[in-house]
C-alpha positions as CSV (number, residue, x, y, z in Angstrom):
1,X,-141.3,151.0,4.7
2,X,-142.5,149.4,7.8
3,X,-146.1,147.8,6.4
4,X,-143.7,146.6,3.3
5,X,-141.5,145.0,5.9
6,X,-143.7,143.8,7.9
7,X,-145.9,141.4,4.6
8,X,-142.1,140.5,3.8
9,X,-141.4,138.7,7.1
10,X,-145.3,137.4,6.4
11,X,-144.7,136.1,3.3
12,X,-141.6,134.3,4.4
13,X,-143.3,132.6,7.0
14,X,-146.1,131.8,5.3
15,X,-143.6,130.3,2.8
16,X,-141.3,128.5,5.7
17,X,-144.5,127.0,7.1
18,X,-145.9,125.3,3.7
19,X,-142.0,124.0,3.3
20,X,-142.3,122.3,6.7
21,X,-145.8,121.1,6.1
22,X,-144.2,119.6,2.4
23,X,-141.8,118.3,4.3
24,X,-143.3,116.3,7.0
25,X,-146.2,115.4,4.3
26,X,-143.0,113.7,2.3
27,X,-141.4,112.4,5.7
28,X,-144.7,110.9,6.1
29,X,-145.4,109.7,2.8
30,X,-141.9,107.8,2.5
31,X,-142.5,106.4,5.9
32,X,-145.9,104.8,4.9
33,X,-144.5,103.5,2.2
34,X,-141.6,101.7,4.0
35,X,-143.8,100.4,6.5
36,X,-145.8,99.1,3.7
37,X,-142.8,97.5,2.0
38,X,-141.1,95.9,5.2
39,X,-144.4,94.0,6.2
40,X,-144.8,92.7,2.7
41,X,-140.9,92.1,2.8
42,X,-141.8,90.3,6.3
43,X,-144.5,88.3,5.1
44,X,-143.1,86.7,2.3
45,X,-140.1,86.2,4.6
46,X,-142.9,84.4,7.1
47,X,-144.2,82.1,4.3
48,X,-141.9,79.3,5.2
49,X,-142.3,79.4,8.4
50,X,-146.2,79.4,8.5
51,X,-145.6,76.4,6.4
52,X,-143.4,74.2,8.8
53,X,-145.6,75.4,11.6
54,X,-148.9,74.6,10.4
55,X,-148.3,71.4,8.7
56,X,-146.8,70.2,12.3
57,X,-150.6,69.8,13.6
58,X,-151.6,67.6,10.3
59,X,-151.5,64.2,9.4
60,X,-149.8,63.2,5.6
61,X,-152.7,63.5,3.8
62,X,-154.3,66.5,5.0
63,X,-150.2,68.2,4.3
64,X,-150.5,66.7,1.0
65,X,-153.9,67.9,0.2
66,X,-154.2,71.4,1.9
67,X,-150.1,72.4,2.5
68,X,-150.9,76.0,3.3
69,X,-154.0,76.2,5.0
70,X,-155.1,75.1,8.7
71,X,-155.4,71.6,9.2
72,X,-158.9,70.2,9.1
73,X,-158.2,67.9,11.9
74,X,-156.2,69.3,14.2
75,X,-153.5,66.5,16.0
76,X,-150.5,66.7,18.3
77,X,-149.5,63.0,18.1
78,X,-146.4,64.5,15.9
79,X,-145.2,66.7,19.3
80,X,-146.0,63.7,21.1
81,X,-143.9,61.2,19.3
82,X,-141.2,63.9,18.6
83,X,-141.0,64.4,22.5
84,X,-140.9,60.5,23.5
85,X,-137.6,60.2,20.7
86,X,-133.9,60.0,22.6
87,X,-133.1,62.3,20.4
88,X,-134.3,65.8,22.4
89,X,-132.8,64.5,25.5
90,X,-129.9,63.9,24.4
91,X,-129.3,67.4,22.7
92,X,-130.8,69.0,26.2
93,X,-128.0,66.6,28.3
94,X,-124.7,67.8,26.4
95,X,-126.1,71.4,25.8
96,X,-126.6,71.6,29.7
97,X,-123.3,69.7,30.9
98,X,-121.1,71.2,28.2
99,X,-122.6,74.7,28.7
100,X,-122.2,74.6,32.5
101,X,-118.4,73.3,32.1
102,X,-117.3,75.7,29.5
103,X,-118.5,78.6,31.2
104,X,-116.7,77.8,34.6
105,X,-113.8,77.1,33.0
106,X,-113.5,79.8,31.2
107,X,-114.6,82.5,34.0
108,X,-112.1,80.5,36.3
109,X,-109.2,80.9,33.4
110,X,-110.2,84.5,33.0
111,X,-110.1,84.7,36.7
112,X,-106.4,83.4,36.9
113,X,-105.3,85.5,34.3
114,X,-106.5,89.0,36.2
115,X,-105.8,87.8,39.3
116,X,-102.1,86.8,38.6
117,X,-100.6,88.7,36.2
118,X,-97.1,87.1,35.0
119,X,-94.6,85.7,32.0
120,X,-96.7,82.2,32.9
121,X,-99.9,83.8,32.7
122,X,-99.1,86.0,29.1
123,X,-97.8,82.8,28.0
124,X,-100.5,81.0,28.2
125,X,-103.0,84.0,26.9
126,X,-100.8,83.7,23.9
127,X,-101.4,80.1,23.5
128,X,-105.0,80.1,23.9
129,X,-105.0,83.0,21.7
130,X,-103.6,80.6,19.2
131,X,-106.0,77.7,20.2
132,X,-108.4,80.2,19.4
133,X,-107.6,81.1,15.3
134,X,-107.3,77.1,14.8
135,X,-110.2,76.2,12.5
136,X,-111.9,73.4,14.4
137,X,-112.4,71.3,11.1
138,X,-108.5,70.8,11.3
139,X,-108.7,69.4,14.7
140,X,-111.2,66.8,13.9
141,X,-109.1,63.9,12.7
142,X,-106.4,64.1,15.6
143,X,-109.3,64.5,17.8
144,X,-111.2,61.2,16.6
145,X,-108.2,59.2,17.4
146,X,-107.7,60.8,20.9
147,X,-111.5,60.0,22.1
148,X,-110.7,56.5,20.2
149,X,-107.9,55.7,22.1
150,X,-109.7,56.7,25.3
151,X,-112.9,54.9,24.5
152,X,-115.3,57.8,24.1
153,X,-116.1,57.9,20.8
154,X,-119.7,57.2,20.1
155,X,-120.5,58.7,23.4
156,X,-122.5,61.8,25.5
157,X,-119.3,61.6,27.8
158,X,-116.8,62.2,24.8
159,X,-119.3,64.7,22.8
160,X,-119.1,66.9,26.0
161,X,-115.5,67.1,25.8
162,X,-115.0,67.7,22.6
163,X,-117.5,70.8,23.8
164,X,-115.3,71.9,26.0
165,X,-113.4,73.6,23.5
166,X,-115.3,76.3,23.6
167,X,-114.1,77.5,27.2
168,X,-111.5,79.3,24.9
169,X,-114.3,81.5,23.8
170,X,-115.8,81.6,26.9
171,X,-112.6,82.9,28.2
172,X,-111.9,85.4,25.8
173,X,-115.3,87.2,26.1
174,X,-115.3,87.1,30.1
175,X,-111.5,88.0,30.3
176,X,-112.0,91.3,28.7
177,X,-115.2,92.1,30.9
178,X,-113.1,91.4,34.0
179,X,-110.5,94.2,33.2
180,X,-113.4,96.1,33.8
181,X,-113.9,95.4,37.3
182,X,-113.2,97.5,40.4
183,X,-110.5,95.5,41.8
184,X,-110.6,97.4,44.6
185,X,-113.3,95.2,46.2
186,X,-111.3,92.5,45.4
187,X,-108.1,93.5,47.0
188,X,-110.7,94.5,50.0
189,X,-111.9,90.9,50.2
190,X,-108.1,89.6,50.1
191,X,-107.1,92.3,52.9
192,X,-110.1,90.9,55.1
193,X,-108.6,87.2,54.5
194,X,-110.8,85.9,52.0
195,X,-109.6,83.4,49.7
196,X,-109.1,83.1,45.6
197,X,-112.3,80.5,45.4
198,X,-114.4,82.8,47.9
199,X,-113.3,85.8,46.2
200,X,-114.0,84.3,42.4
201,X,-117.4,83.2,44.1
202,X,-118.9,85.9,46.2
203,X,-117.6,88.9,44.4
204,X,-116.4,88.3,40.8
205,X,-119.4,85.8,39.8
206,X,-121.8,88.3,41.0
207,X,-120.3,91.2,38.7
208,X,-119.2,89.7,35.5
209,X,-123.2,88.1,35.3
210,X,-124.0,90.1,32.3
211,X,-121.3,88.2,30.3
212,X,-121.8,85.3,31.7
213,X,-125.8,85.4,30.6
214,X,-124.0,86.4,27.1
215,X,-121.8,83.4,26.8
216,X,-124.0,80.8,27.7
217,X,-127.2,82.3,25.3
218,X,-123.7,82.0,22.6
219,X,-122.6,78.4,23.6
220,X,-126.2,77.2,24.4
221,X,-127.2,78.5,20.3
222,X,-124.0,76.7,19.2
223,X,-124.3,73.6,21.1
224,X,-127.7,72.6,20.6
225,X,-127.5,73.7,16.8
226,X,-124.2,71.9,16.3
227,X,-124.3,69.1,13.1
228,X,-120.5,68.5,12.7
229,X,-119.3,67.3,15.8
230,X,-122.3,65.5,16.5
231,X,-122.1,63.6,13.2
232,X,-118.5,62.6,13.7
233,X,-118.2,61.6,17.1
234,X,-121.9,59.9,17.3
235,X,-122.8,57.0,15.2
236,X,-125.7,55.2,17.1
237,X,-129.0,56.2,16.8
238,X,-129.9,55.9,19.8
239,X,-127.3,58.7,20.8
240,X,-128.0,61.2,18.1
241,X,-129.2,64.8,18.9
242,X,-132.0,66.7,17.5
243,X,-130.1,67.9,14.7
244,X,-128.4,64.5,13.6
245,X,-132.0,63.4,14.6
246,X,-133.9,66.1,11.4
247,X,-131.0,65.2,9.2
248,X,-131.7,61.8,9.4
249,X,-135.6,61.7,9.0
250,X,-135.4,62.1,5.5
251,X,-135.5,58.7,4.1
252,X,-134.3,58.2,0.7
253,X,-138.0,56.5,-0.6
254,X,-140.3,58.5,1.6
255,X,-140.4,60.7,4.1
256,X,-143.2,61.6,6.9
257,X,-142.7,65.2,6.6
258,X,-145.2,66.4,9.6
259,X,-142.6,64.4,12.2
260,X,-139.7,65.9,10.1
261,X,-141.3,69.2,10.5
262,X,-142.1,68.8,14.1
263,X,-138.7,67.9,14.9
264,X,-137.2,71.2,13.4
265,X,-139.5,73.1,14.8
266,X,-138.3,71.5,18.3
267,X,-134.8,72.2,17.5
268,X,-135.5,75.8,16.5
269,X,-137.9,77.0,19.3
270,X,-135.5,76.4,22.6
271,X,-132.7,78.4,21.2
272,X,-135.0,80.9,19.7
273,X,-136.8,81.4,23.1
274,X,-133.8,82.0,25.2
275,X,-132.3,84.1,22.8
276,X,-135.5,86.3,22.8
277,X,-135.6,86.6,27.5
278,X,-131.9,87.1,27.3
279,X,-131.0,89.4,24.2
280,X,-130.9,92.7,27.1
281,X,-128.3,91.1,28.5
282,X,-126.3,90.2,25.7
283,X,-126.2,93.9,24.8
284,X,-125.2,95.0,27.9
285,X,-122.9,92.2,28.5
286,X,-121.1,92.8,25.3
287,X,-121.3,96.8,25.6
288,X,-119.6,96.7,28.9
289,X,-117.3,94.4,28.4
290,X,-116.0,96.7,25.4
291,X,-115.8,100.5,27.9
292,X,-113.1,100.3,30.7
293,X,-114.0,102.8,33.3
């Protein structure tokens, strides 16, 4: 009874162990094969950009002649030419002075709001909550005429205005990471005499920094990548940005495609770039400013 037992609970083991081992061998198995179907899935997806890449270092004939491969002669006059055009530095001007403004408005706003909690203040949360659901394409003719009748249209000044618009979203994102804040140190600071402004600056800057590295990565991608403002509000060529600046490099009887190349690649590599040092602190901006407590 016992030996018959006993080659029972052997045979069941024996049998549990082969399972496992067909198991994992499957596990394994389907795992290779997704690998092997995400890097073919990622190469063809890399195709395109291997091609815009590459044919940045050539000349027009050698693009013409060998559009895939590596360029026989290699040449950065494209990178060159690209960098000595208006067109980055402008992009680079409003994307840093609109940026900086929107953010500080909107912490300050958020600020208010926390700090002073009243019929004014809900009030006004309602009305930029409002602001906020507007589509912006609505806005565009009343805001022409506005920037017209104040002499900014077809200017940096007036483009970085119309930026401003975005403090909204600034303030929506930094508003609900505040709620999250020990006001204790806060009311601390006021019981020790320190003012609003010192307060907002010593204490509150330093603690809402995750969200504030989340909303400018956000405003920075939309700024510099922005084609509809720009377009309106801009007419001279000299003023254009980088975008306005690849839209326009297509000419309508030929087209030097290794500066129009070049140029998208410089109007895709900032943003990607600071999007790739700063994505931990998106996260964490963005997780934390969802958890109270």
């Amino acid at each position: 009874m016992n030996k018959a037992t006993s080659s029972n609970n052997v045979h069941v083991d024996s049998t549990q162990k082969t399972n496992r081992l067909t198991l994992s061998r499957r596990k394994s198995i389907i795992s290779g094969v997704t690998s092997v179907v995400m890097i073919a899935i990622a190469l063809i997806c890399a195709i395109p950009l291997w091609y815009i890449i590459i044919n940045t270092f050539k000349t027009i004939p050698d693009m013409a002649s060998h559009p895939l491969a590596l360029p026989e002669h290699w040449t950065f006059a494209n990178y060159t030419n690209a960098f000595t055009t208006r067109s980055l530095w402008n992009t680079l001007i409003v994307t840093v002075f609109g940026v900086l403004i929107e953010v500080i408005v909107g912490a300050l706003a958020a600020y208010g709001m926390i700090l002073r909690k009243s019929t004014f203040t809900a009030v006004i949360g309602t009305i930029l909550m409002v602001a906020f659901v507007v589509p912006a394409q609505s806005t565009l003719i009343p805001l022409y005429r506005m920037e017209a009748q104040a002499g900014l249209v077809n200017t940096l000044t007036g483009l970085v205005i119309i930026y401003l618009g975005g403090s909204v979203f600034c303030y929506f994102l930094i508003v609900g990471y505040m709620r999250s804040l020990p006001f204790e140190l806060i009311e601390a600071a006021r019981i020790d005499g320190a003012g609003a402004l010192r307060i907002f600056w010593n204490i509150v800057m330093p603690l809402i920094r995750p969200i504030l590295i989340t909303v400018v990565v956000f405003q920075t991608m939309s700024t510099w990548n922005d084609f509809m403002n720009a377009n309106v509000f801009l007419s001279s060529s000299n003023l254009r940005t980088i975008v306005l600046q690849v839209y326009n490099a297509v000419g309508q009887f030929s087209t030097d495609w290794p500066s129009f190349m070049t140029i998208t690649v410089l109007s895709l590599l900032p943003v990607f770039v600071f999007f790739i040092f700063c994505q931990k602190w998106i996260v964490s901006g963005l997780v934390a400013g969802s958890v109270k407590g």
